[in-house]
C-alpha positions in Angstrom: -19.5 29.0 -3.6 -16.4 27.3 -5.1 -12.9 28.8 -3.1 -10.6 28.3 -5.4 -11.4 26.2 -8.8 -9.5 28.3 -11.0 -5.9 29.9 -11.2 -7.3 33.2 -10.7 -9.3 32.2 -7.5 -6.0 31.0 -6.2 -4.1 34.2 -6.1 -7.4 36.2 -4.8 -7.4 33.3 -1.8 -3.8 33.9 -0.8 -4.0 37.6 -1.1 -7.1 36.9 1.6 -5.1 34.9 3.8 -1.8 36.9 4.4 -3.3 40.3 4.4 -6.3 40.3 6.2 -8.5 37.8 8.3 -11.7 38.9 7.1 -13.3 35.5 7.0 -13.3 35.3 11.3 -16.0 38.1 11.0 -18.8 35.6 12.0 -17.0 33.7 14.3 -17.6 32.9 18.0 -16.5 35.4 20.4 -13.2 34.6 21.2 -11.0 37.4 22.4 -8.1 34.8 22.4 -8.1 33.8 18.6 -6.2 36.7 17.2 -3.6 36.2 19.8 -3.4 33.0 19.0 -2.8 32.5 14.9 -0.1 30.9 13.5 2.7 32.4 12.0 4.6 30.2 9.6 7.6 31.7 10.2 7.0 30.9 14.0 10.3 28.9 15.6 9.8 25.3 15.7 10.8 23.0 18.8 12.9 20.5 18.1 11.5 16.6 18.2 13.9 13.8 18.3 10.8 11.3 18.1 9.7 12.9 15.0 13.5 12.6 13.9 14.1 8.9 14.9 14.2 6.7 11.3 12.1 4.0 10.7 13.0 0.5 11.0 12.7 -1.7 7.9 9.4 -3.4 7.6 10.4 -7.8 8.5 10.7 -9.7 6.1 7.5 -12.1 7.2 5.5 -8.7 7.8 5.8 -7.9 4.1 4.6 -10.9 2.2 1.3 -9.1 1.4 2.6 -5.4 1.7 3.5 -3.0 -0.9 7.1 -2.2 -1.4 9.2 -0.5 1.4 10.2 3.2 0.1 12.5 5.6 2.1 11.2 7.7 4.8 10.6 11.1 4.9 13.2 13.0 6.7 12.0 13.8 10.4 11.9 17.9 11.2 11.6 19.9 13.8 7.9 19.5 15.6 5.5 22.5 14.8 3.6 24.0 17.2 -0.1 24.4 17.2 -0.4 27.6 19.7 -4.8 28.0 19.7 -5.2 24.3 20.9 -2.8 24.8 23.6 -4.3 27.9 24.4 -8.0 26.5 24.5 -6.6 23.4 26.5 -5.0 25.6 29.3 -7.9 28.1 29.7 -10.2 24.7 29.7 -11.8 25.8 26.6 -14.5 23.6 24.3 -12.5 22.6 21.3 -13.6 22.4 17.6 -12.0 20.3 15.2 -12.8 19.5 11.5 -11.5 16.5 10.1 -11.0 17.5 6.0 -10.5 14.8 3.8 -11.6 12.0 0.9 -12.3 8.6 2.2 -10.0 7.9 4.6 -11.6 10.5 6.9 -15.1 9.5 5.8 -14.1 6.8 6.7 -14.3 4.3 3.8 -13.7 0.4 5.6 -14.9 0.9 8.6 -16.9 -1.6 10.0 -19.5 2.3 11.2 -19.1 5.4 11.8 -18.2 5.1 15.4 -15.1 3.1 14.3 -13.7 6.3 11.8 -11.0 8.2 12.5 -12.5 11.4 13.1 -14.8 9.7 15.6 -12.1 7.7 17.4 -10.2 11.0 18.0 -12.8 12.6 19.6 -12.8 10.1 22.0 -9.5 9.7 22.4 -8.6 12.8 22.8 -11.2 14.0 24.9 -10.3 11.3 27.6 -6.7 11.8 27.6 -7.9 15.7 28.0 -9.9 14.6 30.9 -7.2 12.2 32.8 -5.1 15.7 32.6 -7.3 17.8 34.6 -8.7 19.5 32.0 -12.3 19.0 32.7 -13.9 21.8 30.9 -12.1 21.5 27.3 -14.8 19.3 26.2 -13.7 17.9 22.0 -15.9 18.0 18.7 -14.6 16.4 16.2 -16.5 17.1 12.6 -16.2 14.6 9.8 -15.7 16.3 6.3 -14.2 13.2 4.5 -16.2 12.8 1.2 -14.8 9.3 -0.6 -12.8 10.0 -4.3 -12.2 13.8 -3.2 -8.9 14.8 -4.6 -7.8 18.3 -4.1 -9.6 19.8 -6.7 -12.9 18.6 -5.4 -12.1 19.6 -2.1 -11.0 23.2 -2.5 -14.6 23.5 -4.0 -15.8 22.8 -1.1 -13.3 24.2 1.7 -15.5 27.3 2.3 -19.1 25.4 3.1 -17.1 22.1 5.3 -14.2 23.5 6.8 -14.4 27.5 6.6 -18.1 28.1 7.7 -17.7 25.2 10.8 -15.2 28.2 12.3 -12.7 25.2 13.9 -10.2 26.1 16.1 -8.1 23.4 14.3 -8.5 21.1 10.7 -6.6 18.0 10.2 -6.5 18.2 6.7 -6.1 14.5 4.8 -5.0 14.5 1.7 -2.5 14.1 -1.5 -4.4 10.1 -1.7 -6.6 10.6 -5.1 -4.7 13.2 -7.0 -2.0 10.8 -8.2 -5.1 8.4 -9.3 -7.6 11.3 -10.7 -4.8 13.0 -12.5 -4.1 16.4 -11.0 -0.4 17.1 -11.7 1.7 17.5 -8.7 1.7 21.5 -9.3 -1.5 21.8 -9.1 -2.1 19.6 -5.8 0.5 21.9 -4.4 -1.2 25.4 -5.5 -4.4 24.0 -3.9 -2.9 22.8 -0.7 -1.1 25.5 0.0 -4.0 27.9 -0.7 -6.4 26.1 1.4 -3.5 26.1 4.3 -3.4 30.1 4.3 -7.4 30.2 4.0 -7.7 28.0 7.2 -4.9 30.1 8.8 -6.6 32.7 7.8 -9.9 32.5 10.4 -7.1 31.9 13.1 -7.3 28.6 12.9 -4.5 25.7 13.6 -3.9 23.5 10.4 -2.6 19.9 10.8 -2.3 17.8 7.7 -2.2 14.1 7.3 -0.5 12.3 4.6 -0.9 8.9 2.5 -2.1 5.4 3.8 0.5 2.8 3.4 -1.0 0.4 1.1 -0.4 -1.6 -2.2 -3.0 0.3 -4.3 -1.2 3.7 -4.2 2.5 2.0 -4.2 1.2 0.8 -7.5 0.7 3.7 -9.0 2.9 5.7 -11.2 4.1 8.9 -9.4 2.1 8.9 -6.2 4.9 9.3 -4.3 5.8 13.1 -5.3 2.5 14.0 -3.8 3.8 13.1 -0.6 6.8 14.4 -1.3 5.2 18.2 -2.1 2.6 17.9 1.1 5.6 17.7 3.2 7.8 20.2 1.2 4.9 22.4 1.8 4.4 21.9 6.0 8.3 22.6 6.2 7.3 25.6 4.0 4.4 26.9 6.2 5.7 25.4 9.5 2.3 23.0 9.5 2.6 19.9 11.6 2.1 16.6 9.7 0.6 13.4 10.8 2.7 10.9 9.5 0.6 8.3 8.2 2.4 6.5 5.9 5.8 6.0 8.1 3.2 5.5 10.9 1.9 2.6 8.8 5.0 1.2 8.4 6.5 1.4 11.5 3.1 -0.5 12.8 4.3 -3.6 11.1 8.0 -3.4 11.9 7.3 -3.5 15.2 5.0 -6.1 14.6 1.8 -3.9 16.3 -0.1 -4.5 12.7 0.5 -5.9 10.0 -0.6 -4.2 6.3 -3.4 -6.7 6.1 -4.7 -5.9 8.9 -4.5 -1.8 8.8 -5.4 -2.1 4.9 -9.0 -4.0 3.4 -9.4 -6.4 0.9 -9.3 -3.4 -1.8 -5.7 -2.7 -1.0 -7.0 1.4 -0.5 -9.0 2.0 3.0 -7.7 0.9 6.5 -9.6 -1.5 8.5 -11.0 -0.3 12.1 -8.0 -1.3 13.4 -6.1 0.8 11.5 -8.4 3.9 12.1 -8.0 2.7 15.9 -4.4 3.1 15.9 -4.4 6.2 13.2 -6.4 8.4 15.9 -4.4 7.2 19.2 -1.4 8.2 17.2 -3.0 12.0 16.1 -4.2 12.4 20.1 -0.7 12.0 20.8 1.3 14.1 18.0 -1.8 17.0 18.8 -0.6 17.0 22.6 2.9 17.1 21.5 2.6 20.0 18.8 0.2 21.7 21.6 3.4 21.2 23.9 1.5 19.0 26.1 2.8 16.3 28.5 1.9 12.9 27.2 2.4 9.3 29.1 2.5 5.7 27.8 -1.4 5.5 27.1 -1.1 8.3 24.3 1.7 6.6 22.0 1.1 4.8 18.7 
């Protein structure tokens, strides 16, 4: 049933998350996961790759790209305490990937080239080159196309809540700007659905805005970025840089926007869904407090 559709809702849903954890009642038996939640006022580990600034985009990478903006400033690197835990007691891991179409994976040449499927891969080799032979990856695809996060609070509880992940890289903030839900309201919702994840004992993750010219063009669509991140410093969620990620890519002339962005100017290519989930292996080792070598960076 819907989570969280109206004001009301919302309130009830926060109440849920910080005073009780009623919604792990069906979950697998796990005598780790209560151990293991989140706090957001836990004490962040400093980063100075998450801090370093970006490099402006070339001139001759920008021809075709959307207008540079300034970068968010870097923070201090989250931690995501269950997925280290599962990792170092060589536990199966369960990942939902929540999002519109980028996570659907709108562009993509099939669904073996999306993000979410990608990661698993990804991440499941890097987990077996370090030892870890038992903490075998899923990696669930809840990306529906045109979701903004209206749409997806209605349906947080049936694709994220009921899957009972041990972590959810949430993607979003893309179609509110475009669909019309006023920067307020994309904040209520996302950081309601971050406290209902948390909630189960789950580690939360969220991924910000593609680079590309379709959302540069439109009016305001930058504050939504803005409020995700005010909102992970907030909660103490890691954030998967996308957008900085993007441009970085064609500074250092790995891609350029053309070729990480389609024809439509919206959905990244397989390459850049390729590069998107090396990069999210490598920031989920890192916020796991995991050693990472060369293979792992973006």
């Amino acid at each position: 049933m819907p989570i969280f559709a109206r004001p009301s809702a919302v309130l009830s849903l926060a109440l849920l998350a910080i005073g009780s954890v009623s919604l792990a009642t069906g979950a697998r038996a796990e005598p780790q996961r209560t151990a293991l939640v989140q706090s957001p006022q836990a004490i962040a580990q400093p980063s100075q790759a998450m801090a370093q600034p970006l490099q402006a985009v070339p001139t001759e990478a920008t021809r075709s790209a959307p207008a540079a903006r300034p970068a968010i400033p870097g923070r201090a690197l989250a931690r995501l305490p269950r997925l280290a835990g599962l990792i170092t007691q060589g536990q199966a891991i369960r990942i939902v990937a929540f999002g519109s179409s980028s996570t659907e994976g709108s562009g993509a040449s099939s669904p073996s080239t999306t993000y979410p499927a990608q990661l698993q891969r990804d991440l499941a080799a890097r987990l077996g080159a370090m030892g870890s032979v038992h903490s075998s990856v899923t990696v669930l695809n809840r990306g529906k196309g045109g979701d903004d996060s209206e749409a997806m609070a209605r349906r947080l509880e049936r694709d994220v809540l009921a899957d009972k992940p041990d972590l959810v890289i949430w993607q979003t903030g893309s179609n509110d700007p475009m669909s019309g839900v006023s920067v307020e309201r994309f904040a209520e919702l996302t950081r309601a659905g971050i406290l209902a994840m948390r909630a189960t004992g789950a580690d939360v993750v969220l991924m910000d805005q593609q680079w590309c010219k379709k959302l540069s063009t439109t009016d305001g669509a930058e504050a939504y970025g803005a409020a995700l991140h005010a909102i992970a410093t907030e909660l103490n969620v890691p954030v998967i840089r996308r957008n900085a990620m993007m441009r970085a890519w064609a500074a250092q002339g790995l891609l350029s926007p053309t070729q990480m962005i389609g024809p439509d100017g919206l959905h990244m290519t397989d390459a850049g869904y390729d590069r998107l989930a090396r990069a999210a292996t490598a920031q989920l080792l890192a916020n796991a407090g995991l050693p990472q070598d060369a293979s792992t960076q973006n």
